[in-house]
C-alpha positions in Angstrom: 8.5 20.3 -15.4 6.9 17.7 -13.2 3.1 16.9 -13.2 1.0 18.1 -9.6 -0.5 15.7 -7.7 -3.3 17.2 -5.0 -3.7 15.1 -1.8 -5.9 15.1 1.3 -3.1 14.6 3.9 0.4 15.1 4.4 0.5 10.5 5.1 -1.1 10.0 2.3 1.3 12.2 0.1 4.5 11.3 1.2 3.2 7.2 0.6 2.2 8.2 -3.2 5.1 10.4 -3.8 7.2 7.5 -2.8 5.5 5.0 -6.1 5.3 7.8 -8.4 8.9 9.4 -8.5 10.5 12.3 -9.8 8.3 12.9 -12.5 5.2 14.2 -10.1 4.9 17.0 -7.2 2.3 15.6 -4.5 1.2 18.4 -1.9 -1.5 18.0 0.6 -4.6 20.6 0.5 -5.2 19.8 4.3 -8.7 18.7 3.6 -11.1 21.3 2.4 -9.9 24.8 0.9 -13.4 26.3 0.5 -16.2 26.4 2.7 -19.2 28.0 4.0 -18.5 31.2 6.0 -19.1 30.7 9.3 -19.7 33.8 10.3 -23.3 33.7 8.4 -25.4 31.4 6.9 -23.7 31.6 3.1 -26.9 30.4 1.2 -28.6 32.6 -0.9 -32.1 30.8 -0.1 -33.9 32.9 -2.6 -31.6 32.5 -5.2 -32.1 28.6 -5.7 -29.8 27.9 -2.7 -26.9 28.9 -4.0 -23.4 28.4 -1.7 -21.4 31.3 -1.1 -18.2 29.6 -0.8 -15.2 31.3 1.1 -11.7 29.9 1.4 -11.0 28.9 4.7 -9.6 31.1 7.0 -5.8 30.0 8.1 -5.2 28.8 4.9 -3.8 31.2 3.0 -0.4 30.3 2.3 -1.2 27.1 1.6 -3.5 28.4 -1.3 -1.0 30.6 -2.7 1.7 27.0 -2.7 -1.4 25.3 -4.0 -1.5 27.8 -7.4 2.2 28.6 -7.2 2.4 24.7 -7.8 0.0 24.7 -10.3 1.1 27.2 -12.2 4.8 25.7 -12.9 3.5 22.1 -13.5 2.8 20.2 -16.4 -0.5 19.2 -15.6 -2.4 18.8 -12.3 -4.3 15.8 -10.9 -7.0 16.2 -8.2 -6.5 12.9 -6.0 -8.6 13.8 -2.8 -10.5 10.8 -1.0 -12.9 7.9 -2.8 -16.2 9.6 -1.3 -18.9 12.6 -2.3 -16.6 14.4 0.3 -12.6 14.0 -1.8 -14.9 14.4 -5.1 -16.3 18.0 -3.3 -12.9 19.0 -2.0 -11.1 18.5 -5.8 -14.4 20.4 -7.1 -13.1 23.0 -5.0 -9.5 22.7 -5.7 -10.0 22.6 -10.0 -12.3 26.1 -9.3 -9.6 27.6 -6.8 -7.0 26.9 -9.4 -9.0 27.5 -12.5 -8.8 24.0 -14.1 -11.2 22.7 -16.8 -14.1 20.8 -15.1 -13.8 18.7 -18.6 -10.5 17.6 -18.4 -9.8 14.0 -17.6 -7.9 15.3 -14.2 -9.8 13.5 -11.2 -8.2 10.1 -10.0 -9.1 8.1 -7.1 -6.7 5.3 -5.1 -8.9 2.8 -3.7 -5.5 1.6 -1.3 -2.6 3.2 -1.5 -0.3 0.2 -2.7 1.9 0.2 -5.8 -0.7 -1.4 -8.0 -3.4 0.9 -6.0 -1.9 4.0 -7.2 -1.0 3.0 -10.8 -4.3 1.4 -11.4 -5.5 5.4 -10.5 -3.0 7.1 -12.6 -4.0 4.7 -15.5 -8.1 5.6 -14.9 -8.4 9.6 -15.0 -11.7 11.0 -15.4 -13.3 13.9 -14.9 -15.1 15.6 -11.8 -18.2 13.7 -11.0 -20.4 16.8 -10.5 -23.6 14.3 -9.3 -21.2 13.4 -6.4 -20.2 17.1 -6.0 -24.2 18.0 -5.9 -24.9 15.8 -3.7 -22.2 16.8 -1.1 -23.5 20.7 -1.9 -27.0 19.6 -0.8 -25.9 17.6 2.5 -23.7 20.6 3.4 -26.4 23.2 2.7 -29.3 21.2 3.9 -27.2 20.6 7.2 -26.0 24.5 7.3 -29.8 25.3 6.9 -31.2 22.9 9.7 -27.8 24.4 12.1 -28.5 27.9 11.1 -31.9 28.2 11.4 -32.6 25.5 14.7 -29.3 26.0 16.8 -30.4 29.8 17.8 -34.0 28.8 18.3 -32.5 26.6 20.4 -30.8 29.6 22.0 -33.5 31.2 22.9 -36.0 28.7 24.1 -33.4 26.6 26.1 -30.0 27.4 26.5 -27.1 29.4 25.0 -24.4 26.9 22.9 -26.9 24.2 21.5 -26.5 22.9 18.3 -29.6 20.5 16.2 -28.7 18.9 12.9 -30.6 16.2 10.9 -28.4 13.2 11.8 -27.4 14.6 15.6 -30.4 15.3 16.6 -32.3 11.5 15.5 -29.2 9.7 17.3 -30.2 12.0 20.4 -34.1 10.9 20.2 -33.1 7.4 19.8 -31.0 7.6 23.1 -34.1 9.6 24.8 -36.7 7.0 23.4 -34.5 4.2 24.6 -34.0 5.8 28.4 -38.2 5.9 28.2 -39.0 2.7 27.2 -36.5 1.4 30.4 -38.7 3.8 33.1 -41.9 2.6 31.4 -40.8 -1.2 31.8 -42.5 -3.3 34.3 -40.3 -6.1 35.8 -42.1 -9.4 35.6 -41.2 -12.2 38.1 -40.7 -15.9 36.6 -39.0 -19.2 37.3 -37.0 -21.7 35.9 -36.2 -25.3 37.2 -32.9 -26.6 36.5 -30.8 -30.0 37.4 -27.5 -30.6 37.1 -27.3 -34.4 35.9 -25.0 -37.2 35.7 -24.7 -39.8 33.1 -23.7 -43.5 33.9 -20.1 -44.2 34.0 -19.0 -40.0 33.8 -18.1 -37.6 36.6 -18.4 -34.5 34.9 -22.4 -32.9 35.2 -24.4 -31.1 32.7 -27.4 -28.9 32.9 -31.1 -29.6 31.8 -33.7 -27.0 31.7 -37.5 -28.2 32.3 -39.2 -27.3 29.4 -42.9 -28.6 29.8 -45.6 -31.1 30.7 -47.5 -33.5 29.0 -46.6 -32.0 25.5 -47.3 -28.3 26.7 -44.9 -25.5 27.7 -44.8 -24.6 31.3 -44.5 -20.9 32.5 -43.7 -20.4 36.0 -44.5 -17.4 37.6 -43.8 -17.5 41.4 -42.1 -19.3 44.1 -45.4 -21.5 45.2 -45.5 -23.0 41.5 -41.9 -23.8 41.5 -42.0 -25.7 44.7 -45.1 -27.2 43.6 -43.4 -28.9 40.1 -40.2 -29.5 42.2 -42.0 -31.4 45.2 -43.7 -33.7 42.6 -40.2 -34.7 41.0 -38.2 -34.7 44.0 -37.8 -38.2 43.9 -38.7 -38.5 40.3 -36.1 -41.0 37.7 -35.0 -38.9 35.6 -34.8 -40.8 32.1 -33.2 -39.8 28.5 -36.4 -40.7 26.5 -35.2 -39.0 23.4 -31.3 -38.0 21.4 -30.8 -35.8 18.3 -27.5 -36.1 16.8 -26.8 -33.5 14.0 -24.0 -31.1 12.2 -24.4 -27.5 11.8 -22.6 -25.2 9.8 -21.1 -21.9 11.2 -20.3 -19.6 8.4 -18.1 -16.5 9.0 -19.1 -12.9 9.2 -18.2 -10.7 6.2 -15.5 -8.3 5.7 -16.0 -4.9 7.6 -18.0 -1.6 6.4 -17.4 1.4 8.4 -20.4 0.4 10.3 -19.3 -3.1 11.3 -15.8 -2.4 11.9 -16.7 0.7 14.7 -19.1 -1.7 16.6 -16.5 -4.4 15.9 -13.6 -2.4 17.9 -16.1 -0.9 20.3 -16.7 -5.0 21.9 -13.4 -6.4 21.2 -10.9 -3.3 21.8 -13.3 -0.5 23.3 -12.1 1.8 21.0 -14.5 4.7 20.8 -15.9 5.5 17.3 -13.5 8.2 16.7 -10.1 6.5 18.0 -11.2 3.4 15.4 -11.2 6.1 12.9 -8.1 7.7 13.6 -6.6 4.4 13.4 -8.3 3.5 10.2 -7.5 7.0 8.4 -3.4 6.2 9.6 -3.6 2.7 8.4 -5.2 3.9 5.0 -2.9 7.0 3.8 0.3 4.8 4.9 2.7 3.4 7.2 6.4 3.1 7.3 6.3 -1.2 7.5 9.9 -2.6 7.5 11.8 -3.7 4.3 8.1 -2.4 2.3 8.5 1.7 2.8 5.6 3.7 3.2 2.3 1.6 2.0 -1.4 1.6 3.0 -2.2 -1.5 5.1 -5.9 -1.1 4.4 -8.6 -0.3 1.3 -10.5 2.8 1.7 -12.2 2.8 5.2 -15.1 4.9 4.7 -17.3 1.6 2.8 -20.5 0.6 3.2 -20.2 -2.5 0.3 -18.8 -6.0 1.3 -17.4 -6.6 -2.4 -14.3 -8.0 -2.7 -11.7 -7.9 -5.9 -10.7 -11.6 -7.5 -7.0 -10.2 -7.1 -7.3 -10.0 -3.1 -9.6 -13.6 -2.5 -6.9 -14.7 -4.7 -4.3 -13.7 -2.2 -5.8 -14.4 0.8 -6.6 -18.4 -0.6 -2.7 -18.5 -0.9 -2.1 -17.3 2.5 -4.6 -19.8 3.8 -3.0 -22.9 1.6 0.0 -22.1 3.1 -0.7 -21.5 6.5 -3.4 -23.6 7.0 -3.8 -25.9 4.9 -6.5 -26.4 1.4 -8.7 -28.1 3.8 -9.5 -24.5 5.1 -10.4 -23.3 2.0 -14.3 -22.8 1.1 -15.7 -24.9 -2.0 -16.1 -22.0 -4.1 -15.3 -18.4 -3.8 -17.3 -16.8 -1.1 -19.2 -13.7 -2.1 -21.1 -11.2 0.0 -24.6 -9.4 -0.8 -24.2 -5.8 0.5 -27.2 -4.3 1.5 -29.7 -3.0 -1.0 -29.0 0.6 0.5 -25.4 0.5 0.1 -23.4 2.9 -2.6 -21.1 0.3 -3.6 -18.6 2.8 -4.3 -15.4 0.7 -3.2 -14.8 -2.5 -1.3 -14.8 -3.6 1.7 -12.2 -2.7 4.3 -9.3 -5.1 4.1 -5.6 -5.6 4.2 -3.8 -4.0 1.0 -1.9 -7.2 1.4 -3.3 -10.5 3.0 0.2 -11.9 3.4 1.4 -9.0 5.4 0.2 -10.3 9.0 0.1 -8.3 11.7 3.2 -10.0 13.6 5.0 -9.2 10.6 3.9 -5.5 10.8 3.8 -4.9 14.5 7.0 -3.0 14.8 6.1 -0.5 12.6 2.7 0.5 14.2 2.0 2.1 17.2 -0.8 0.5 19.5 -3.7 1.7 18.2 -2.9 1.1 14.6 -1.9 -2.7 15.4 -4.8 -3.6 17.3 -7.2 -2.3 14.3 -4.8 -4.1 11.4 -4.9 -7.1 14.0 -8.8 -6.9 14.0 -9.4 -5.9 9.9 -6.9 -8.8 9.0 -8.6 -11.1 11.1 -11.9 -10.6 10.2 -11.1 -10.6 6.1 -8.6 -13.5 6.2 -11.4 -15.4 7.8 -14.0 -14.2 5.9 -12.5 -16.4 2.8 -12.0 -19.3 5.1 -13.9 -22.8 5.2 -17.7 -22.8 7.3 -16.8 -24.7 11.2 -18.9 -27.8 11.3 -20.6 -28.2 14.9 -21.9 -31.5 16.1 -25.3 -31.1 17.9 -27.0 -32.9 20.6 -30.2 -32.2 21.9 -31.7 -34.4 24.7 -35.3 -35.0 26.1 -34.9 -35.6 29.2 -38.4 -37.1 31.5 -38.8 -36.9 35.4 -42.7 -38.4 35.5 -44.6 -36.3 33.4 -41.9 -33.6 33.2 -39.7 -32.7 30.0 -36.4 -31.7 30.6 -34.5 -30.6 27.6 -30.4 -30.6 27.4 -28.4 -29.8 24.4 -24.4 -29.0 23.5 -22.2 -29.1 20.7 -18.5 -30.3 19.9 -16.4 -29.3 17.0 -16.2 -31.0 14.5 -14.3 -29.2 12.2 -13.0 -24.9 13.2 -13.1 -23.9 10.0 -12.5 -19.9 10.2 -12.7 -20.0 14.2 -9.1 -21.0 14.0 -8.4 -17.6 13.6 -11.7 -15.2 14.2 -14.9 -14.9 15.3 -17.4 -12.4 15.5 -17.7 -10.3 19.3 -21.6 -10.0 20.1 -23.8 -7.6 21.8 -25.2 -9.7 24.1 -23.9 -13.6 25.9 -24.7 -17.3 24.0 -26.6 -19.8 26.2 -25.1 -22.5 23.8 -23.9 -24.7 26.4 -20.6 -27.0 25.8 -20.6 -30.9 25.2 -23.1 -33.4 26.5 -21.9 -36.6 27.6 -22.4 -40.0 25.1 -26.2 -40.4 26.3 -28.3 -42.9 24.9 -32.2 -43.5 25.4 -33.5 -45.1 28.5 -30.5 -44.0 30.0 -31.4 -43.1 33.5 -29.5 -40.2 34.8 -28.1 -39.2 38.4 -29.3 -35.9 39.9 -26.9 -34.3 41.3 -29.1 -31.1 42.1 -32.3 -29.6 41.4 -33.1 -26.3 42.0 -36.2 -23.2 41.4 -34.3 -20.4 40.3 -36.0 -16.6 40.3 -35.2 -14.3 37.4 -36.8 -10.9 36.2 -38.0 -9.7 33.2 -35.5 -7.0 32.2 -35.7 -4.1 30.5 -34.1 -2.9 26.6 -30.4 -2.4 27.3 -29.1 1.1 27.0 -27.4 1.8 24.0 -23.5 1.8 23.7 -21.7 3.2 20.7 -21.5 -0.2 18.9 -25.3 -0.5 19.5 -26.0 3.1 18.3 -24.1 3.0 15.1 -26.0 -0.3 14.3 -29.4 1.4 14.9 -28.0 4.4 13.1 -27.0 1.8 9.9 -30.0 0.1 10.0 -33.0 2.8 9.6 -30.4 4.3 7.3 -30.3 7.3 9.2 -26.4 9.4 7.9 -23.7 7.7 5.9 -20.5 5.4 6.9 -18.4 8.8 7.3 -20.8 10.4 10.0 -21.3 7.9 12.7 -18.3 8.9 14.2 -18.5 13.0 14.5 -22.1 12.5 15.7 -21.6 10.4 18.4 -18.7 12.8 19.4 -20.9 16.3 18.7 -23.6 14.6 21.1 -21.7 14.1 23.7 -19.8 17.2 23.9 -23.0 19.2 23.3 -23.7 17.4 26.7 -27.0 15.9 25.4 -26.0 12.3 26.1 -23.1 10.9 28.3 -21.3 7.8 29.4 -22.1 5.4 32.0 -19.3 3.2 31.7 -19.9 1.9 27.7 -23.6 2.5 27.9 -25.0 5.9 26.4 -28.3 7.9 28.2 -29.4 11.1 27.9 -28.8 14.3 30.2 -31.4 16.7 31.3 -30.3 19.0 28.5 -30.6 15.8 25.7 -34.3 14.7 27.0 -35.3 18.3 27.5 -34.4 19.1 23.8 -35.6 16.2 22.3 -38.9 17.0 23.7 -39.5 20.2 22.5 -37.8 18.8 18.9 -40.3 16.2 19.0 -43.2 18.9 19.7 -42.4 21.8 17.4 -39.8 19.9 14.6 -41.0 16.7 14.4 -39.7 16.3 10.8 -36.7 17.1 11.7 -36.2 14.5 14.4 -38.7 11.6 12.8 -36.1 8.8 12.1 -38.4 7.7 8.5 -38.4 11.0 7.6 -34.4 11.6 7.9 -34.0 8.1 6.6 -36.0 9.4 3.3 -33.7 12.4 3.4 -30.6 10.3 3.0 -32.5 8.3 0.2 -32.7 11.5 -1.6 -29.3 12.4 -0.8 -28.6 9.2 -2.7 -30.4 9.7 -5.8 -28.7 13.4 -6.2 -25.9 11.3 -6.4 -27.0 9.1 -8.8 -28.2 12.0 -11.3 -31.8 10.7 -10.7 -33.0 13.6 -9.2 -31.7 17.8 -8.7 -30.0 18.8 -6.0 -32.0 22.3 -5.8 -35.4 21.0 -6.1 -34.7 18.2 -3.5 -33.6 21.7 -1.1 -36.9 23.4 -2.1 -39.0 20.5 -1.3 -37.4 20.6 2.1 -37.3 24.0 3.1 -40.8 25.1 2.3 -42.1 23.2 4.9 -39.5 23.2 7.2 -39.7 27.3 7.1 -43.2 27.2 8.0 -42.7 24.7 10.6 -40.0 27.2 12.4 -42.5 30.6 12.1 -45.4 28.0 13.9 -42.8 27.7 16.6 -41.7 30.7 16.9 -45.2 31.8 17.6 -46.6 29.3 19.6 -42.9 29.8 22.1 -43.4 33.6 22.3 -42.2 34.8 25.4 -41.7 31.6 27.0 -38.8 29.4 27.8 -38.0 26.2 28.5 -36.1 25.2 32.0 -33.5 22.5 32.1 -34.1 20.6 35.1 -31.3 20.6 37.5 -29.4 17.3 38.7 -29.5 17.5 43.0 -26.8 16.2 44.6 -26.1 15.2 48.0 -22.9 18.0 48.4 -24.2 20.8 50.6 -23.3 24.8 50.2 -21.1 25.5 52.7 -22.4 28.9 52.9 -26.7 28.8 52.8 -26.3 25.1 54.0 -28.8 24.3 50.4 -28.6 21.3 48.4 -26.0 22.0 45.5 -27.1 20.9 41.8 -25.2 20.2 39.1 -25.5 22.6 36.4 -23.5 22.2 32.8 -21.6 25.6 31.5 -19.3 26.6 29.1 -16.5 24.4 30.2 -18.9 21.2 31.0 -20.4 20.6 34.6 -19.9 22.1 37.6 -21.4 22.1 40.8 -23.7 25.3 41.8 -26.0 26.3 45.0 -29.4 25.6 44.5 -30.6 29.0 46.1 -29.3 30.9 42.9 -29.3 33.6 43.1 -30.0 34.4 46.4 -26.9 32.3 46.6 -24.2 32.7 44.0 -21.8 29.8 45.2 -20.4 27.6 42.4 -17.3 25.3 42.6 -15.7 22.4 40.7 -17.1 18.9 40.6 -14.2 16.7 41.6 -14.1 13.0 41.6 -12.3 11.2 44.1 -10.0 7.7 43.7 -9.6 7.0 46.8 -5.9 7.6 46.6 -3.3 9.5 49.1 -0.6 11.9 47.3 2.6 10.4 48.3 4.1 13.8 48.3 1.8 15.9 50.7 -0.9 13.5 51.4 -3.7 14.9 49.9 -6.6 13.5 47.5 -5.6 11.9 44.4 -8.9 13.2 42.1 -9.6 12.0 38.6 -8.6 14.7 36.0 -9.0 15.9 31.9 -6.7 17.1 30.1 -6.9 20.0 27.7 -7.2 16.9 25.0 -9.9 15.2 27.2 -7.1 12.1 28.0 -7.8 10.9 31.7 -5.2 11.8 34.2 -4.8 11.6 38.0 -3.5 14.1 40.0 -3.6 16.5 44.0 -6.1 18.5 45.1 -3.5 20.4 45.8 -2.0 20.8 42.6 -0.5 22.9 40.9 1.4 23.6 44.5 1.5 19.9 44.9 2.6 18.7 41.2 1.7 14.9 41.5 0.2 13.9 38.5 -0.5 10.4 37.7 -1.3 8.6 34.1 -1.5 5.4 36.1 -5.1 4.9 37.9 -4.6 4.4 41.6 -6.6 1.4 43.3 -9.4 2.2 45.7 -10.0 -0.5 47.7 -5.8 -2.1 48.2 -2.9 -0.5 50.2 0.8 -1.3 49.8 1.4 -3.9 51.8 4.9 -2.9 52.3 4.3 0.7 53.8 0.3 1.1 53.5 0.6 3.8 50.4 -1.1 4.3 46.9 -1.0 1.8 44.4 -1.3 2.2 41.4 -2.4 0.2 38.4 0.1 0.5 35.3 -1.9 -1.4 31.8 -0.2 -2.1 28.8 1.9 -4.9 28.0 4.4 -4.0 31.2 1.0 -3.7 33.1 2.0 -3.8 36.9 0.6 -3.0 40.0 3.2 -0.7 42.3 3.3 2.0 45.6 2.9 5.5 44.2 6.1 6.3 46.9 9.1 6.4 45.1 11.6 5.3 48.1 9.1 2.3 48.1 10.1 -0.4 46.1 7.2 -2.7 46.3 6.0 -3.9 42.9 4.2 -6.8 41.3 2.9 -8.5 38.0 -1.6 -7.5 37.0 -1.6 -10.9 37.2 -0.8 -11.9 40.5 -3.0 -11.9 43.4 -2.7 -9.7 46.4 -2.5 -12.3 48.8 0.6 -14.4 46.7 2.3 -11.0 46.0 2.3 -10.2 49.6 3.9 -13.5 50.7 6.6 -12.7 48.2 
């Protein structure tokens, strides 16, 4: 008899079945077995909230392999994910299959490696049932909140809304963010800047005017600008004043969840979800070369930034070697996690720091590379020596007038050899200064007013989102991702290129929440929630009475609002367009159904004409000459493809260029990415082809 191993995922099982041998039987449950019905709400709210768990429809066979399994081995071990969710799912599994909550049967891998997976078959414990509580009380707080809100939601606004605790703050934070930009007044000012030359140099540098007479100077229109620059037209402009100095750039920690979404978000654009997809592959195991099957990364659901002796050990090695000791920090570098965080396993890193991603590149497909690329970077440099800047400022005097100048060199790259840190928003650190000295008179080479505006909060983007989501503590590492994607398929936010704003539908919604639930969607109020959450976890307080303490007054919230919405209902404003009906001649709007948006006449329903909203390219179909439109597949994945299709049949994955022609016969191009990227003519009897990186105009020569 062999002993039974229980997994999350197929990956994952066939990489631990690989280090553990004959002797064990790993199957994957597929995630959860048991769940709320969803068909009704399944909590007994009268009967101190009590689940009314159901296995899950679909998986029946699997169940009956599950006990079969059990049944014949010689013991079973429950080895579902490191988080309240695994520890839920093998609470589910040990009642399915009638185990001993007692017994020593629950194991956790913290990376599935070799060591990894011993060091979990050496630790068994039992089922932690404060981590199982506090899963219960997140699922039935959220299944309350869905079950309760979504069809008040139905009835006061539209049909298919959905409100949650976490869902619905990320929406308001999106709305609140879209008002503060209408309320923001653009405020004219000026700057004065020169472009200067040192003695015995050719190359200029920039100085900003700073102030007068030992006082800041704000300039507010075009009359004061020509003012100051009229009295230091002619002015000698004079280094009065040089700071040498060295600062210290240290490097950014390893990732959490958090930091490694908005970390692929700038540096790959990887949506939230694709980084991870990646993550989860990268974690249950890869087929790597010469190695087998073997997790390339810790546990990626983390919101600690601890690190084990055994890996900064490793990765010192790899830098000795590669680098050189001089790369090395002093002393071991350690990193504070925040005083929120769970601390329940490290932070996301490579399995193996000498395992670099040339080395592994074969082996993963694109996604997965660029993420190991990005993880491996950041830890490696992480235990890497501070870069040491040289500074120079300079005060810089035309008459009365400070100018001010500074730059840096490096003096020493420390981590920046390999990594640095992407960031939200551009440096002004400028580059090197010239060898300046004082009394040093300086040649202008310009001088110039410059207007700028005042400008209002950016919008948020996901990277931006999921750090305002982290920071008022508002969900937990494993939700950022499927709340960002429930949002935007409930259509209450959408893209604008990265940047995130609300619909009709989100602003709409969030109003009324913000009237009637304001609990519900009050970002300290959630944040408490999840503190709560937290101490359920830590046994400090009961799951039951932190679900009464709730729902008493959110209950009497919902009958107020019932009440004071009798018989009314709340009307999405529609979005007009500039597309008329080609039967009434009205103004068509767009309008969002069950299939997303769509175009419909604005006389509904005197006029009942609806029809697709299509979005051109700009591109001719080289086989009938019709519109090339942007297209979705079933799996939302871009495409490109005829009007006239399906009696066409062009499709496209390759994005077709607006604004060039061929220059060989004046069709389509189209624009290929990837590491072949090329530009080429959509006609297949055209041969005319060229390189992303070449110009049009060289290309065409050729």
């Amino acid at each position: 008899m062999s002993k039974l191993v229980i997994v999350e995922s197929p990956a994952k099982a066939n990489t631990i079945k690989k280090y553990l041998g004959n002797g064990y039987d790993v199957i994957a449950s597929m995630g959860h077995i048991r769940d709320l019905p969803k068909s009704k709400m399944g909590v007994d709210i009268e009967h101190d909230f009590q689940p009314q768990y159901v296995e899950i429809k679909g998986k029946e066979d699997l169940v009956k392999k599950l006990k079969s399994a059990a049944a014949k081995s010689d013991g079973v071990y429950l080895a579902t994910d490191p988080d309240r969710e695994g520890e839920a799912i093998s609470w589910h599994l040990a009642h399915l299959l009638n185990l001993d909550l007692d017994a020593p049967d629950r194991i956790t891998f913290s990376e599935i490696t070799k060591s990894g997976i011993q060091n979990g078959m050496e630790h068994p414990r039992k089922i932690d049932l404060n981590l199982v509580d506090a899963q219960q009380a997140r699922r039935i707080l959220d299944r309350i909140v869905g079950y309760k809100l979504s069809p008040f939601l139905w009835r006061k606004v539209r049909r298919g809304l959905s409100a949650g605790r976490v869902q619905s703050v990320a929406v308001r934070l999106v709305c609140d963010r879209e008002d503060e930009i209408r309320k923001f007044k653009s405020e004219e000012y000026w700057t004065i800047d020169a472009k200067l030359q040192a003695k015995g140099t050719r190359k200029t540098f920039a100085a900003k005017l700073h102030g007068k007479d030992n006082q800041k100077i704000e300039i507010a229109n075009k009359e004061q600008a020509d003012a100051i620059l009229a009295e230091i037209q002619d002015a000698e402009f004079i280094v009065s004043k040089v700071k040498k100095g060295v600062r210290k750039k240290s490097p950014a920690p390893p990732f959490t969840t958090s930091t490694l979404q908005q970390e692929a978000s700038r540096k790959l654009g990887f949506q939230a979800r694709r980084t991870m997809k990646a993550a989860q592959e990268l974690y249950e195991g890869v087929e790597v070369g010469e190695l087998g099957a073997v997790g390339l990364i810790t546990y990626m659901r983390t919101d600690s930034l601890r690190v084990s002796d055994e890996a900064q050990a490793q990765a010192a090695q790899f830098i000795e070697e590669r680098y050189g000791k001089e790369y090395l920090p002093q002393k071991k570098r350690v990193y504070k996690s925040k005083s929120n965080s769970q601390d329940a396993h490290e932070a996301i890193r490579p399995t193996m720091p000498d395992l670099t991603p040339e080395r592994a590149k074969a082996s993963l497909t694109s996604d997965q590379y660029k993420l190991y690329k990005l993880i491996w970077e950041r830890f490696i440099a992480s235990q890497m020596a501070t870069a040491l800047l040289n500074t120079v400022s300079a005060d810089i005097m035309a008459n009365e007038y400070l100018f001010k100048a500074s730059g840096y060199t490096v003096k020493f790259d420390g981590f920046t050899v390999l990594y640095e840190e992407g960031k939200d928003e551009e440096s002004e650190e400028g580059g090197a200064l010239p060898p300046l000295a004082e009394q040093d008179v300086l040649k202008v080479k310009s001088l110039d007013g410059n207007q700028h505006f005042t400008q209002p909060p950016p919008r948020y983007t996901e990277a931006s989102l999921i750090k305002a989501l982290e920071e008022n503590g508002i969900g937990r590492p494993s939700t950022y991702a499927p709340t960002i994607t429930t949002i935007l398929a409930r259509n209450y936010i959408e893209r604008e290129a990265k940047a995130l704003k609300p619909t009709a539908l989100g602003e709409v919604t969030t109003k009324l929440m913000k009237d009637l639930f304001s609990n519900i969607v009050n970002v300290k109020f959630t944040a408490e929630m999840e503190k709560n959450l937290d101490k359920v976890e830590y046994g400090e307080i009961d799951w039951v009475k932190t679900l009464k303490d709730f729902y008493g007054e959110f209950d009497e919230t919902l009958q107020k609002a019932e009440k004071k919405m009798d018989g009314t209902r709340v009307k999405v404003p529609d979005e007009e367009t500039d597309i008329v009906c080609e039967k009434c001649g009205r103004k068509m709007v767009i309008k969002i159904g069950r299939f997303g948006k769509f175009l419909a006449c604005s006389g509904f329903p005197e006029c009942r004409n609806t029809k697709k909203i299509v979005q051109e390219t700009g591109g001719i179909c080289p086989l009938c000459g019709g519109k090339i439109l942007v297209k979705r597949s079933k799996t939302g994945k871009t495409y490109y493809g005829c009007e006239h299709n399906p009696k066409c049949g062009f499709m496209t994955w390759d994005e077709p260029l607006k604004e060039e022609r061929c220059p060989k016969c004046g069709g389509t191009l189209l624009k290929k990415r990837g590491k072949m990227g090329k530009i080429y003519c959509a006609k297949e009897d055209c041969d005319y082809e060229r390189s992303l990186k070449e110009e049009p105009k060289q290309a065409a020569e050729k």
